[in-house]
N, C-alpha and C positions, 0 to 999 in steps of 0.2 A: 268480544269478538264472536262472529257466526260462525257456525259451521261451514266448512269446507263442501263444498257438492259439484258434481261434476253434469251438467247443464248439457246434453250434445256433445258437441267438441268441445265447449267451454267448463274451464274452472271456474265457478264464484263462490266468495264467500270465502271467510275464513283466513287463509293466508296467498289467498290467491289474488291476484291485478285486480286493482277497481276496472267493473266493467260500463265502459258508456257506449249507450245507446244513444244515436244522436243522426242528424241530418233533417232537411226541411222538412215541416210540416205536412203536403204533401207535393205531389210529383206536378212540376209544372212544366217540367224540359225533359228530355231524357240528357241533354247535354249537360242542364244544371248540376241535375242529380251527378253525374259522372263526376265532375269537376268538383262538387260537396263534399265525395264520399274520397276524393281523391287528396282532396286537402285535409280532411277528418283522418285518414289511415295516417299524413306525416306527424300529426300533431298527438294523436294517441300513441303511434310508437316511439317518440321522442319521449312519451309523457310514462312510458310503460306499463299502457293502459288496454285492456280487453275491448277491442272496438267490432260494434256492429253498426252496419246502417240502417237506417230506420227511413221510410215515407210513403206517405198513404197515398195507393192506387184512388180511394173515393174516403168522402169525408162525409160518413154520411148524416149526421147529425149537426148540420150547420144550421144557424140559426133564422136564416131567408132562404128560399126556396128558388132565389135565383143567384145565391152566392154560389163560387167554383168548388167544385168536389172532384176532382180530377177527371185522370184518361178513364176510369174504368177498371175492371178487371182485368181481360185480357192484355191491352195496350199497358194498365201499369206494370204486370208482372214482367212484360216482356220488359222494358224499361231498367225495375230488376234485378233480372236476368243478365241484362247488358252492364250494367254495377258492378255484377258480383264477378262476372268472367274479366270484362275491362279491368275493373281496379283492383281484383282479388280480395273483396272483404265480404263476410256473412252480411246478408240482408234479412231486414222481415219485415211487417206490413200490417197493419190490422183488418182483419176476415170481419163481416159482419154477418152472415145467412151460413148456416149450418153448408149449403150448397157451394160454397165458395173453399172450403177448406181441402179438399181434396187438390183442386187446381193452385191455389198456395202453397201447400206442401209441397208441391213439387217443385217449386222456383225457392219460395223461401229455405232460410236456416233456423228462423223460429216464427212463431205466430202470434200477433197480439190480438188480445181481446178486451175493445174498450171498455170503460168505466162503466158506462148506463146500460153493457152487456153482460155484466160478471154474473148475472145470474139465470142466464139463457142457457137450461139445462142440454139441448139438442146442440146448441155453439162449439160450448164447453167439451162436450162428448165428440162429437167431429174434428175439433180441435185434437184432441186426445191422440182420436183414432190413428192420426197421419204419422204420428212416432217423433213427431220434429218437437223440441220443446216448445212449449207454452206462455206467455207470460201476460198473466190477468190483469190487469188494473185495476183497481179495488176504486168498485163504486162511489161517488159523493156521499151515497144516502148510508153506506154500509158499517158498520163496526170494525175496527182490525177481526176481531176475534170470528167476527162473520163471516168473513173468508175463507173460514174452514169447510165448510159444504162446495162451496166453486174448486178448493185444491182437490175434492174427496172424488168430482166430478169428472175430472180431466185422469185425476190419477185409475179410475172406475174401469177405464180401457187399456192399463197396464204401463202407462206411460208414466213414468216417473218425476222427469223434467219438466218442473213446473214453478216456476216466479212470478211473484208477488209485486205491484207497482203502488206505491201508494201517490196521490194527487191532489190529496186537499181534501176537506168535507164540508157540505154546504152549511152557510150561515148566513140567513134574515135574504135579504134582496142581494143578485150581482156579485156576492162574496164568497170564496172559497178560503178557510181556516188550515193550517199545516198542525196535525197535534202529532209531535213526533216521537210520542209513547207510542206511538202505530208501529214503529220500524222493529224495534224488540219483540212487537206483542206478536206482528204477522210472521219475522222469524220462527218463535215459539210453536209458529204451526208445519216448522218442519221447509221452508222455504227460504231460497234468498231474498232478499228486498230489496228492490229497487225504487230510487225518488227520482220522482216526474218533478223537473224545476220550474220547468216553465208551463205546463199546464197548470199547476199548484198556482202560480201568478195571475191566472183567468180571470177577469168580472163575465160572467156568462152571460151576454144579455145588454152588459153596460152601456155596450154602442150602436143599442136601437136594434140595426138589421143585422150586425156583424156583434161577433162577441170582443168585451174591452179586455183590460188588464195590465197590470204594471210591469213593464220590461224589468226596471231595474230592481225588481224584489226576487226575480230568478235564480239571480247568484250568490244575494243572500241565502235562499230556502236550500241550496246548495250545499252553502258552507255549513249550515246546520244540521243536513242530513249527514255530513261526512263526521259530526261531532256522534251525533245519534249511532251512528253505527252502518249503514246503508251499505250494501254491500256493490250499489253499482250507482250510477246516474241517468237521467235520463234528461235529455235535452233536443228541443228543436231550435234548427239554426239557420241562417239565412244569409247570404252574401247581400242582402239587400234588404232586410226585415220590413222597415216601410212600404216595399213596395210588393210585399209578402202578399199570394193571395189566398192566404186562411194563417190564421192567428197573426197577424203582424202586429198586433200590441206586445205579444209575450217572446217570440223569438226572438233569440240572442242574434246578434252578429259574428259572423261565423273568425272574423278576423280574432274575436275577444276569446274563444274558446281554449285556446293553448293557456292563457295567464292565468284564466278561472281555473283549469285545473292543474295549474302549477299551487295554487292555492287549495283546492281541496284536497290535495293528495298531500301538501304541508300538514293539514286540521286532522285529515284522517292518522297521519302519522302519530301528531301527536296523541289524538283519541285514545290511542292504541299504548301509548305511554312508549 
């Protein structure tokens, strides 16, 4: 079991709620969103589960230059904003320009920082600055144990709150690998740890202009981080996955998310003996 750490308002880790971060990929309605975040709050507190919502204002590393990347900054956060007063749950979003963090923190409850940014010294540090916690995603290319310079970065501005996502590492063509000695090793650096399931599912690239990926390997890479030890989950979800406009190979369907973690919260139990 990890340490116990107190995240903002949040407990993770330790003996505290598995905390899921979950909701679509990113923002295509403000209406979706509401109604995502509103069915994600019944099913996490039935499940007695640490719930934040999660969805990206811009996506900005899609793989065609004319796929959807959302409303923007502005128009996302207010969207939100609208989330978190409507249905009452923490939100957060991932920042990509050192310049965007300031206006973040002030809507969000935490801040993410994508994979192929973990090591944007100025993000990282901006990130920090705003006080709200943090939570990195650990690179494709990186080492668990290389993630010790990104926590050292964010914590460099006196912020403490800082978690750890791990997502897979890249392997040969279109393949992302789960080596789930990451979840202990990136603990060990003083972090809780969180698994990404459905990113970790990605082929990047596999479907030409859009990225591929296997839905049903999600809830697998799930049930195996709750054995590992993972102190939260992470998931993107969709009342319509198919018709998803960024990752709809890998989003869950938002109906399945209650049974999935009626199940990992069974494996994490037992984990735990």
């Amino acid at each position: 079991m990890s340490q116990r750490y107190t995240i903002g308002p949040f407990a993770v880790g330790g003996d505290a709620p598995l905390l899921l971060i979950a909701g679509p990929c990113v923002i295509e309605s403000a209406q979706m969103c509401i109604d995502a975040a509103g069915r994600l709050k019944e099913v996490a507190a039935a499940a007695g589960v640490t719930f934040i919502f999660k969805a990206s204002y811009d996506k900005a590393n899609r793989t065609s230059v004319t796929s959807f990347r959302g409303p923007g900054l502005e128009a996302g956060l207010a969207t939100l904003a609208a989330v978190r007063e409507q249905v009452g749950v923490p939100v957060t979003s991932d920042i990509h320009e050192p310049a965007q963090a300031a206006a973040a923190g002030e809507v969000l409850d935490m801040l993410q920082v994508p994979a192929f940014l973990c090591r944007q010294t100025d993000l990282l540090v901006a990130a920090g600055q705003t006080g709200k916690p943090v939570n990195v995603k650990k690179g494709q290319f990186v080492a668990p144990w290389d993630m010790k310079p990104a926590v050292e970065k964010v914590r460099s501005t006196g912020n403490s709150a800082v978690l750890l996502t791990d997502r897979g590492v890249c392997f040969g063509y279109n393949r992302l690998v789960t080596d789930f000695r990451a979840i202990p090793q990136m603990q060990s650096l003083g972090c809780p740890v969180i698994f990404d399931a459905t990113h970790s599912a990605q082929e990047p690239g596999a479907g030409g202009t859009v990225t591929g990926g296997d839905r049903s390997a999600g809830p697998l890479l799930a049930k195996c981080a709750m054995a590992a030890g993972a102190d939260g989950l992470f998931i993107e979800t969709h009342p319509d996955p198919e018709r998803a406009k960024s990752d709809a190979a890998v989003q869950l369907p938002l109906d399945q998310i209650a049974a999935l973690l009626d199940t990992c919260l069974a494996i994490r139990a037992a984990a735990r003996g």
